[in-house]
C-alpha positions as protocol buffer text, in pm:
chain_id: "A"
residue {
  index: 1
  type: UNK
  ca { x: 2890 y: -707 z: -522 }
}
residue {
  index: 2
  type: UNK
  ca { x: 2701 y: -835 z: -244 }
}
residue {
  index: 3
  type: UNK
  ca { x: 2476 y: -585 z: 6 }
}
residue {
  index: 4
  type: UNK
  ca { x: 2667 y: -458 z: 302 }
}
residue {
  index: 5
  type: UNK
  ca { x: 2547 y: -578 z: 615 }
}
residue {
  index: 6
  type: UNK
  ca { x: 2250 y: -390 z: 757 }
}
residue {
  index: 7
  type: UNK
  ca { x: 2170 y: -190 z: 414 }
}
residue {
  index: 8
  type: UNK
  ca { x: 1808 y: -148 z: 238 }
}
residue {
  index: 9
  type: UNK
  ca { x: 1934 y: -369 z: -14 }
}
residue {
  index: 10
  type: UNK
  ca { x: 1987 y: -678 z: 212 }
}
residue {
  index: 11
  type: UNK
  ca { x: 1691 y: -605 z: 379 }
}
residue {
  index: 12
  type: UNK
  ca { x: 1480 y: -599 z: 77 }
}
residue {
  index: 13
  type: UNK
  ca { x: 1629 y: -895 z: 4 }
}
residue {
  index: 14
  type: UNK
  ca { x: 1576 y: -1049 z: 336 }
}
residue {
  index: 15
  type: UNK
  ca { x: 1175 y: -957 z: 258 }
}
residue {
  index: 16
  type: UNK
  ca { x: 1221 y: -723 z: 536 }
}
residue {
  index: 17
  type: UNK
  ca { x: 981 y: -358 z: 454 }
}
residue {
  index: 18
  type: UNK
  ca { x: 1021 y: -17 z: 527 }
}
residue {
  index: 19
  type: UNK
  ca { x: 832 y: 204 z: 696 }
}
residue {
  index: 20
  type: UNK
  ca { x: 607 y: 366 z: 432 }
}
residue {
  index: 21
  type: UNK
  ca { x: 565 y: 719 z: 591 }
}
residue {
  index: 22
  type: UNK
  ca { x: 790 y: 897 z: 410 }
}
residue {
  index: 23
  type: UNK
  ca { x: 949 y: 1124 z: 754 }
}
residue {
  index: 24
  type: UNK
  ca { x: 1049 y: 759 z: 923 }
}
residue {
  index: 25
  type: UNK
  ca { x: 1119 y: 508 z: 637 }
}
residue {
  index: 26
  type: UNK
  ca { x: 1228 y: 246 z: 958 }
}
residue {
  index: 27
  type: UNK
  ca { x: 1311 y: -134 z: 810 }
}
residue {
  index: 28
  type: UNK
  ca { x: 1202 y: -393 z: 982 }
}
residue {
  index: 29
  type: UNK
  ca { x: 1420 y: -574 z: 1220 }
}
residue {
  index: 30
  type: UNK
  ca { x: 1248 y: -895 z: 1166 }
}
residue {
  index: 31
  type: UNK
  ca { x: 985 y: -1063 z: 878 }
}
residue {
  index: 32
  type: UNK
  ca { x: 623 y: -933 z: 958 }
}
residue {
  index: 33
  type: UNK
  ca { x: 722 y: -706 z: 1229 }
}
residue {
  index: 34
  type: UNK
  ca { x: 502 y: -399 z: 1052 }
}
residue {
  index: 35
  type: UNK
  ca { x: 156 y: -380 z: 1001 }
}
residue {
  index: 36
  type: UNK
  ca { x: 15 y: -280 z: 678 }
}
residue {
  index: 37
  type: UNK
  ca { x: -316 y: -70 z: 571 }
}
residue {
  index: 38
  type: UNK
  ca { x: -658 y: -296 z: 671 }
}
residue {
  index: 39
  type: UNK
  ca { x: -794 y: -122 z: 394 }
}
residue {
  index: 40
  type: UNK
  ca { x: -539 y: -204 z: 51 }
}
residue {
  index: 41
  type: UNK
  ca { x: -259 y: -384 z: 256 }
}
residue {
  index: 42
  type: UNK
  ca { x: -59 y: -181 z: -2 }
}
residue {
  index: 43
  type: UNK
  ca { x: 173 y: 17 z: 248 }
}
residue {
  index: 44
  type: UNK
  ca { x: 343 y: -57 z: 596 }
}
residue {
  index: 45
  type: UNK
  ca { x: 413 y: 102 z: 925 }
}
residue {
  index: 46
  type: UNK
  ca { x: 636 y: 78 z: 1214 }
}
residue {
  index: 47
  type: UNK
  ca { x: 361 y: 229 z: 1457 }
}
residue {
  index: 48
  type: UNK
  ca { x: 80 y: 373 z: 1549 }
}
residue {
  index: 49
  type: UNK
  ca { x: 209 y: 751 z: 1524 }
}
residue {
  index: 50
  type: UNK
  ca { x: 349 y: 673 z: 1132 }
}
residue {
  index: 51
  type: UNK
  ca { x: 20 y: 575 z: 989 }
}
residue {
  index: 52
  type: UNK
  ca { x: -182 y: 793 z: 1116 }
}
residue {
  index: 53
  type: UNK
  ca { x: 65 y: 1128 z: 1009 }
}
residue {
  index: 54
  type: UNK
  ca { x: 103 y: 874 z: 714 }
}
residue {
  index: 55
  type: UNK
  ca { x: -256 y: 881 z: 652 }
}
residue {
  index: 56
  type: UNK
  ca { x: -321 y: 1284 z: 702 }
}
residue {
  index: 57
  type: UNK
  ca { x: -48 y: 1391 z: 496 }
}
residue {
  index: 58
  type: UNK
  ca { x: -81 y: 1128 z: 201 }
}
residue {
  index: 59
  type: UNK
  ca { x: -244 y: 775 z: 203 }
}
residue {
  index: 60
  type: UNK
  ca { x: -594 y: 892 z: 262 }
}
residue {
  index: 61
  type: UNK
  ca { x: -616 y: 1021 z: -80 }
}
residue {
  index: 62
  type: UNK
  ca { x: -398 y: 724 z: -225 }
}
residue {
  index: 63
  type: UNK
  ca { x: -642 y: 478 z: -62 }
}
residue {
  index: 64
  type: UNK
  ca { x: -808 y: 187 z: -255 }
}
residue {
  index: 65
  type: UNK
  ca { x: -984 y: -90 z: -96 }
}
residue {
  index: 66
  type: UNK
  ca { x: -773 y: -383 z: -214 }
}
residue {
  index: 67
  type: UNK
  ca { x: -1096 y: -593 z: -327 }
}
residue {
  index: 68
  type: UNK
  ca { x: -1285 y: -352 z: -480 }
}
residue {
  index: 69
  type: UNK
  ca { x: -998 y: -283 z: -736 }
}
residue {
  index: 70
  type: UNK
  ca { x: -936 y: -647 z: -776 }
}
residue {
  index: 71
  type: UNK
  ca { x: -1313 y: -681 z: -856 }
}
residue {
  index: 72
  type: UNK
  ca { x: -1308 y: -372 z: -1101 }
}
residue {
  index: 73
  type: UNK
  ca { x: -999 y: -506 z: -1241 }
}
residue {
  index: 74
  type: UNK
  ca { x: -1170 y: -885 z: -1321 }
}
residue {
  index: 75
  type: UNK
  ca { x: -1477 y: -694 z: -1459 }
}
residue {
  index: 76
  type: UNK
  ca { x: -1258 y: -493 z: -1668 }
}
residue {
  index: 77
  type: UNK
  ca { x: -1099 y: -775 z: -1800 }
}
residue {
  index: 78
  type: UNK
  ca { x: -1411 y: -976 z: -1879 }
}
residue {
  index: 79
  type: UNK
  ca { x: -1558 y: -661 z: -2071 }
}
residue {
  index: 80
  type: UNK
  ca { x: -1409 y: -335 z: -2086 }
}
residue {
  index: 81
  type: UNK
  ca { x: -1698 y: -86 z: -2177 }
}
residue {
  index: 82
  type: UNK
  ca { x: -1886 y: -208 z: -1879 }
}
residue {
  index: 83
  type: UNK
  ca { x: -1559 y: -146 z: -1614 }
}
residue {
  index: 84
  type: UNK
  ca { x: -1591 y: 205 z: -1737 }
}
residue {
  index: 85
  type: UNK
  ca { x: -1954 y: 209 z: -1673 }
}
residue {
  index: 86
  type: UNK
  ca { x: -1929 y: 71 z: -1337 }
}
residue {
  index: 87
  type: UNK
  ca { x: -1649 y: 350 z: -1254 }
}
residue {
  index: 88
  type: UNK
  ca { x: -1911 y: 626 z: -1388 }
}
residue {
  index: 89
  type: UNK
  ca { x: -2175 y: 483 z: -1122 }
}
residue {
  index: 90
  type: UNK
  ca { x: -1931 y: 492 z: -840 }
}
residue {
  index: 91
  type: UNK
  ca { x: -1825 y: 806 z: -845 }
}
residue {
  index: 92
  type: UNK
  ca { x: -2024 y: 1021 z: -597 }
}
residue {
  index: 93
  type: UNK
  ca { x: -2211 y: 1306 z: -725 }
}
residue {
  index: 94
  type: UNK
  ca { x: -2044 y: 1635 z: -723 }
}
């Protein structure tokens, strides 16, 4: 059957997103309307207020700088053992 009018499934088929703090969970009423994390573009938010309650409650610990784990990933796949080595050397001293 085909999505009703107005429900998450036609939206996620329009490429419309969601709001990605969890309390809200807003879709967009138009392509691009949200802005997504600066730092690994992985989530979206309707304002100001959601990803910053977003952030203290949950993404802050989530967060992975969308290059650096696209650079670890091409290392890792050029030579394993040395991936691991790099992630050894990045982690801050306890």
């Amino acid at each position: 059957p085909a999505p009703t009018p107005g429900s998450a499934a036609e939206d996620e088929a329009a490429g419309l997103r969601l709001c990605s703090h969890a309390l809200c969970g807003r879709p967009e009423t138009r392509r691009h309307e949200f802005r997504r994390c600066s730092v690994c573009g992985v989530v979206n938010y309707c304002s100001r207020a959601c990803q910053a309650l977003h952030w203290k409650t949950a993404h802050k610990a989530e967060c992975t700088p969308m290059d650096r784990w696209l650079d670890n990933a091409a290392a890792g796949a050029a030579n394993p053992n040395a991936a691991a080595g790099d992630a050894a050397m990045a982690a801050p001293a306890p």
